[in-house]
C-alpha positions in Angstrom: 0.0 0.0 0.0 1.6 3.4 -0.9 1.9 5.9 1.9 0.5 9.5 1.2 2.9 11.9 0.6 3.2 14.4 3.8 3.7 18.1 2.3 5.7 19.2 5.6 8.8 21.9 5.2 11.8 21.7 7.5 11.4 25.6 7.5 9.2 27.7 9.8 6.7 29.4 8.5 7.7 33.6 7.6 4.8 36.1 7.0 5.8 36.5 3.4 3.7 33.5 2.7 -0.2 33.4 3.2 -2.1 31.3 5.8 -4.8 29.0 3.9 -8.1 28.5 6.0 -8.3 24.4 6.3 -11.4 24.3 9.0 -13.6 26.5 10.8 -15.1 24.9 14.0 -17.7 26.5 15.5 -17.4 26.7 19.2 -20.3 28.7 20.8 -22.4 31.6 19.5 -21.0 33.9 17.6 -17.3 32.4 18.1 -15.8 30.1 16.2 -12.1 28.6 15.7 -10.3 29.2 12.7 -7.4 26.9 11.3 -4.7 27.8 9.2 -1.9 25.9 7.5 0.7 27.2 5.3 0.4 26.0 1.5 4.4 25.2 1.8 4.4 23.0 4.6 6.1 25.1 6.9 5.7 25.0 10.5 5.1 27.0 13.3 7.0 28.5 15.7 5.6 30.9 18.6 5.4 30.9 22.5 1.7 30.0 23.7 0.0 33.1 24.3 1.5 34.9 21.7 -0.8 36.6 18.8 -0.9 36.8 15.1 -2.3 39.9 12.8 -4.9 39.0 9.6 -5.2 41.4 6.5 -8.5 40.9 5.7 -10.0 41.5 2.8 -13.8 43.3 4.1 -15.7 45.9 1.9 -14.6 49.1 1.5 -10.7 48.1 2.0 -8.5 45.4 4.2 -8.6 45.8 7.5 -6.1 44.2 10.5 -7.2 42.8 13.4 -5.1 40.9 15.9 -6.3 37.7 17.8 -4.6 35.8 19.9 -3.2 32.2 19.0 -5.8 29.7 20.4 -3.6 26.6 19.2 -0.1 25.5 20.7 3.4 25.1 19.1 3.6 21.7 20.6 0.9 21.5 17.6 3.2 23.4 14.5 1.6 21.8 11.8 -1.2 24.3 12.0 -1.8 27.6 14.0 -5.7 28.5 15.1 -7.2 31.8 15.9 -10.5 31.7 17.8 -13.0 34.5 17.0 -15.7 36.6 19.1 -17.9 38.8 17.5 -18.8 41.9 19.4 -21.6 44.5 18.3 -18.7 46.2 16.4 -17.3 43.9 15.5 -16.2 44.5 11.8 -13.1 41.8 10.5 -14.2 38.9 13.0 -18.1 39.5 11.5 -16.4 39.2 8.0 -14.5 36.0 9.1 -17.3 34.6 10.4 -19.9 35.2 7.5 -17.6 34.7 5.1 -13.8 32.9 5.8 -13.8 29.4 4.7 -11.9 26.5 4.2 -9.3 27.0 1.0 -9.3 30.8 0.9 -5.7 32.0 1.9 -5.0 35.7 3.5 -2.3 37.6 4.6 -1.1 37.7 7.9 1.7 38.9 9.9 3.5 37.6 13.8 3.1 35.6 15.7 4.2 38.2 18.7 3.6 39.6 22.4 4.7 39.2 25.3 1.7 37.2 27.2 3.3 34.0 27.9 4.4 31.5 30.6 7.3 30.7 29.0 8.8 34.2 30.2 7.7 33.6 33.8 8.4 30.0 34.6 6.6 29.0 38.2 5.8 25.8 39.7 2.0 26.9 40.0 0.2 28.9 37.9 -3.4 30.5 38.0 -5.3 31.0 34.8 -7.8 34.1 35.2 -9.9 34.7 32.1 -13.4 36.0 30.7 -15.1 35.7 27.5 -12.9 35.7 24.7 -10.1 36.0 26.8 -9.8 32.4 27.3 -7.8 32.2 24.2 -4.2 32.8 25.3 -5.0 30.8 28.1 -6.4 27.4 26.0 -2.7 27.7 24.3 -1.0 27.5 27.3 -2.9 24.7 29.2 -2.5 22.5 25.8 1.1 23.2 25.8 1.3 21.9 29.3 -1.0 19.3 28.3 1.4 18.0 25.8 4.4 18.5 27.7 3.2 15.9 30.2 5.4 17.6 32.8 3.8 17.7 36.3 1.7 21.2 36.1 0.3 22.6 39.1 -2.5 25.2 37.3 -5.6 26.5 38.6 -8.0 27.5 35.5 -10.7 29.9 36.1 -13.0 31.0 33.4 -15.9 33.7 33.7 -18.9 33.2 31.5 -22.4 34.7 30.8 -23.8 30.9 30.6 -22.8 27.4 30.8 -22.7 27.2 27.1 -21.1 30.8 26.4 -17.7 28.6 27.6 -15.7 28.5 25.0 -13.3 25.5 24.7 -15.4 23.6 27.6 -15.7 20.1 26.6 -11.7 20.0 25.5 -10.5 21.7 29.0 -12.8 19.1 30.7 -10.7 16.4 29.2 -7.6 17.8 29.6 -8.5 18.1 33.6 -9.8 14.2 33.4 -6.5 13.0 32.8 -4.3 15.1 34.6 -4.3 16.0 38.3 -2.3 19.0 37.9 -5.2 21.1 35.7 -7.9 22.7 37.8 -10.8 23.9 36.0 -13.2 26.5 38.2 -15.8 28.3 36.1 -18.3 30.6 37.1 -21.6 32.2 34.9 -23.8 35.1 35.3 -27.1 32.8 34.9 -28.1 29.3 34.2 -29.8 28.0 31.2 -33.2 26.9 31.8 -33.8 23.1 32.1 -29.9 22.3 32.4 -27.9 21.6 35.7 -25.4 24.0 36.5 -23.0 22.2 39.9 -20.4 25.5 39.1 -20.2 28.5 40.5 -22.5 31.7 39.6 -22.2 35.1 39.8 -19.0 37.9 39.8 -15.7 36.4 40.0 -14.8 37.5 43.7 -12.3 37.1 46.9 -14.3 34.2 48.2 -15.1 32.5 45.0 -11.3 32.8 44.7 -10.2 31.7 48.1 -12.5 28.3 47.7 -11.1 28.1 43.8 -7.4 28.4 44.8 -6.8 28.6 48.0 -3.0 29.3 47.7 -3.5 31.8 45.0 -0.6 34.2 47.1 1.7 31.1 46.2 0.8 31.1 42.1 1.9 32.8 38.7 -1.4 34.9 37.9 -2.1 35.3 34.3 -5.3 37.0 33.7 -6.8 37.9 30.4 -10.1 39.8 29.4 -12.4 42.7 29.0 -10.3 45.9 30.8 -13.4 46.2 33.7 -13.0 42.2 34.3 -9.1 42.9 34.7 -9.3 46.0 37.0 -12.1 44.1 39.0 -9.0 41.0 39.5 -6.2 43.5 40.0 -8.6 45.1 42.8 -9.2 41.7 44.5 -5.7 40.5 44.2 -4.1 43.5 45.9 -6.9 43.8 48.5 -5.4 40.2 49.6 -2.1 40.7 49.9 -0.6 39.6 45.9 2.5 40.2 44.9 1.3 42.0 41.8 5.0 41.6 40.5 3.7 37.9 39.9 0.7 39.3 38.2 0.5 39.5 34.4 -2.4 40.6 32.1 -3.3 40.9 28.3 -5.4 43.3 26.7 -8.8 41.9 25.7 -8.8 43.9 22.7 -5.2 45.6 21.9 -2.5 42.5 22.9 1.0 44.3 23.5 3.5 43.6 21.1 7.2 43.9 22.9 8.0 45.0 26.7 8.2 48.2 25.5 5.1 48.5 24.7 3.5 47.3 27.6 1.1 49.8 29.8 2.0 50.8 33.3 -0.5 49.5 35.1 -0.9 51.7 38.1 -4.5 51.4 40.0 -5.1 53.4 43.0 -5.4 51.6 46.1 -5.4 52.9 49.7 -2.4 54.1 50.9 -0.6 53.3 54.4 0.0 56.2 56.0 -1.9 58.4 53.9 -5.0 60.6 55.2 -8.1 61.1 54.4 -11.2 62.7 55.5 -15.2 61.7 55.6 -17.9 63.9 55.9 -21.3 61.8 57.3 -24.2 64.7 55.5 -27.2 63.9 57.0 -25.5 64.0 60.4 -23.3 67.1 60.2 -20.2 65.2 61.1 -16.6 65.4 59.4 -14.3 62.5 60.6 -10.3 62.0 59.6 -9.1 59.0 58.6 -6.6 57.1 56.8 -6.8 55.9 53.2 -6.8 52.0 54.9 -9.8 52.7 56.9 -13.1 51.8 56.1 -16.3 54.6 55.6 -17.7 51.5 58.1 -15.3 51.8 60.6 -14.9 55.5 60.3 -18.9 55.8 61.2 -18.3 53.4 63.9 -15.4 55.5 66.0 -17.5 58.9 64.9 -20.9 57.2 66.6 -22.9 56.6 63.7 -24.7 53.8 63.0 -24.3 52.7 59.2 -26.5 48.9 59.4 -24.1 46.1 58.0 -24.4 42.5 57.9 -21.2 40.0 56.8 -18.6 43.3 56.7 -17.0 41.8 53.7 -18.9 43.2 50.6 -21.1 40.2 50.1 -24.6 40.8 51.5 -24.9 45.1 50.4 -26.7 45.7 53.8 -24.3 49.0 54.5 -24.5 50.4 50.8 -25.2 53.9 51.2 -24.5 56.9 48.6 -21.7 58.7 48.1 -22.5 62.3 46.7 -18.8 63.4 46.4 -15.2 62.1 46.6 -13.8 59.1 45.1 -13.6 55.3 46.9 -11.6 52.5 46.6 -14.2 49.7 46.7 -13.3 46.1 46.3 -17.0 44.1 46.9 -18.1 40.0 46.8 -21.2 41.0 45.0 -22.6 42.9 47.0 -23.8 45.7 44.7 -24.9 46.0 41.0 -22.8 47.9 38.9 -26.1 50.3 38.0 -26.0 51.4 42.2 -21.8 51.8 41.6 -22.9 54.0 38.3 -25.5 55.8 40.5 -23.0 56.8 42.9 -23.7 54.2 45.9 -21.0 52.0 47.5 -20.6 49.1 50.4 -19.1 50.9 53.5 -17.6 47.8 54.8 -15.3 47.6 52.1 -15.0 51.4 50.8 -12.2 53.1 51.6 -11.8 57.0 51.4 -9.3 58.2 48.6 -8.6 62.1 50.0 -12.5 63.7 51.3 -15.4 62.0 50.4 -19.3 63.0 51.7 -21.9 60.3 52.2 -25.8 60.2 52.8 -25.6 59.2 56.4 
């Protein structure tokens, strides 16, 4: 019987040569998972988490987007981008509608800097929503095929059970080795399915039952830029070492080191005062940044109700009618009363004067 001729190059693949679409697998709604080979045979080489650019060809003119590679080098023979469309959403909608198996396009990488291979750890913790799980499904299948002993934590954010992209692969991976933890949470449950997960915002006790040694782990995190913030809150409210903590934009991924953002939140300061002024009952307290508007109410003699003291049951939300907070919540409070101006005193901190209704 004559063996089929494998069309593989001992060269890696070079952006002067066009991808060719070989599959598109649909994963949930509105995403799906492209695959690309290149017509020569070439390989690929990239570190998992990395991204490529496409030129594509839409009406009116080409236009580049960059997605992050969903596929692993441990897998060169083919590199896969998975897709997401948003309401904007102009290339991916074209991809979607119209990129098929056979049709070849430009593109141009793989680069950025959003990899475990440039922080090696013995643990790791995975933190992703939506579409961000991307970066994070080419790591865990590089770990995967390594069959090294990997200590990683994977938690994923999703609006429903079957808005998780990649589920039913990660759930396999996780079967067969005791070193990948898979912890997802959702905003609701489908109707007439069992959901044994968690449910609701991704927060400090969610995290604490997830991985409870998460001050011991390598924290990648990946996402929309409020999901991220809402993480780097939580993490430095307990204690991180953000210096282990690295992030990739949901929608711009950073190209080179040099290109990277400064992250720089604002978080209470120690040492630092501040002052609270109580308008309903004529009282102006000082603080510092590290107390609480609970606990400032508390020594000033006012009585501001609360219930669990740790943002999780919103019985001290009040409103703040001036100043700005640093407020790191369980769940406490919908991000319409946050828009309104209303915040959890337990776990508000003053940031220089603030005045609240009490």
């Amino acid at each position: 019987m004559k063996k089929p001729r494998l069309n593989w190059s001992s060269e890696p693949w070079s952006d002067d040569e066009p991808l060719e679409c070989v599959m598109v697998v649909p994963e949930t709604r509105d995403t799906a998972t492209f695959i690309f080979r290149a017509p020569s045979g070439a390989w690929f080489d990239y570190q998992p988490g990395q991204f490529l650019t496409l030129d594509l060809p839409v009406p009116g003119g080409n236009v580049q987007r960059t997605y992050t590679i969903s596929s692993s080098p441990s897998r060169p023979l083919s590199i896969s981008v998975t897709v997401k469309a948003q309401a904007s959403s102009i290339g991916t909608r074209w991809m979607l509608d119209h990129l098929r198996p056979g049709m070849r396009i430009k593109a141009f990488g793989p680069g950025g800097i959003f990899s475990f291979h440039r922080h090696v750890a013995k643990k790791y913790l995975f933190i992703s929503a939506g579409s961000g799980i991307t970066p994070m499904m080419s790591m865990t299948t590089w770990a995967w095929d390594q069959a090294q002993d990997t200590d990683l934590v994977f938690v994923h954010a999703a609006r429903s059970p079957s808005d998780i992209i990649f589920r039913e692969r990660l759930e396999q991976f996780a079967a067969r080795v005791p070193g990948v933890q898979l912890r997802f949470t959702i905003e609701e449950p489908e109707p007439f399915k069992t959901w044994h997960g968690y449910q609701g915002r991704l927060n400090s006790l969610m995290l604490g039952l997830m991985a409870p040694d998460y001050l011991e782990r390598e924290v990648f995190c990946c996402g929309p830029e409020p999901f991220m913030q809402a993480v780097r809150d939580m993490l430095g409210s307990l204690g991180y070492d953000m210096n282990h903590y690295h992030q990739e934009s949901f929608g711009a991924p950073v190209a080179s080191e040099a290109d990277a953002p400064v992250i720089d939140d604002v978080s209470p300061e120690e040492g630092a005062s501040a002052e609270v002024t109580f308008s309903n009952s004529g009282v102006t307290a000082s603080c510092a940044e590290t107390d609480t508007i609970l606990a400032v109410a508390k020594r000033s003699g006012l009585n501001i109700p609360s219930g669990c003291t740790f943002g999780l049951c919103g019985t001290c939300r009040i409103l703040k009618t001036s100043g700005d907070v640093h407020m790191v919540h369980n769940g406490g409070i919908s991000d319409e009363d946050i828009a309104e101006g209303y915040i959890l005193a337990c776990c508000s901190h003053p940031m220089g004067k603030v005045t609240v209704e009490v």
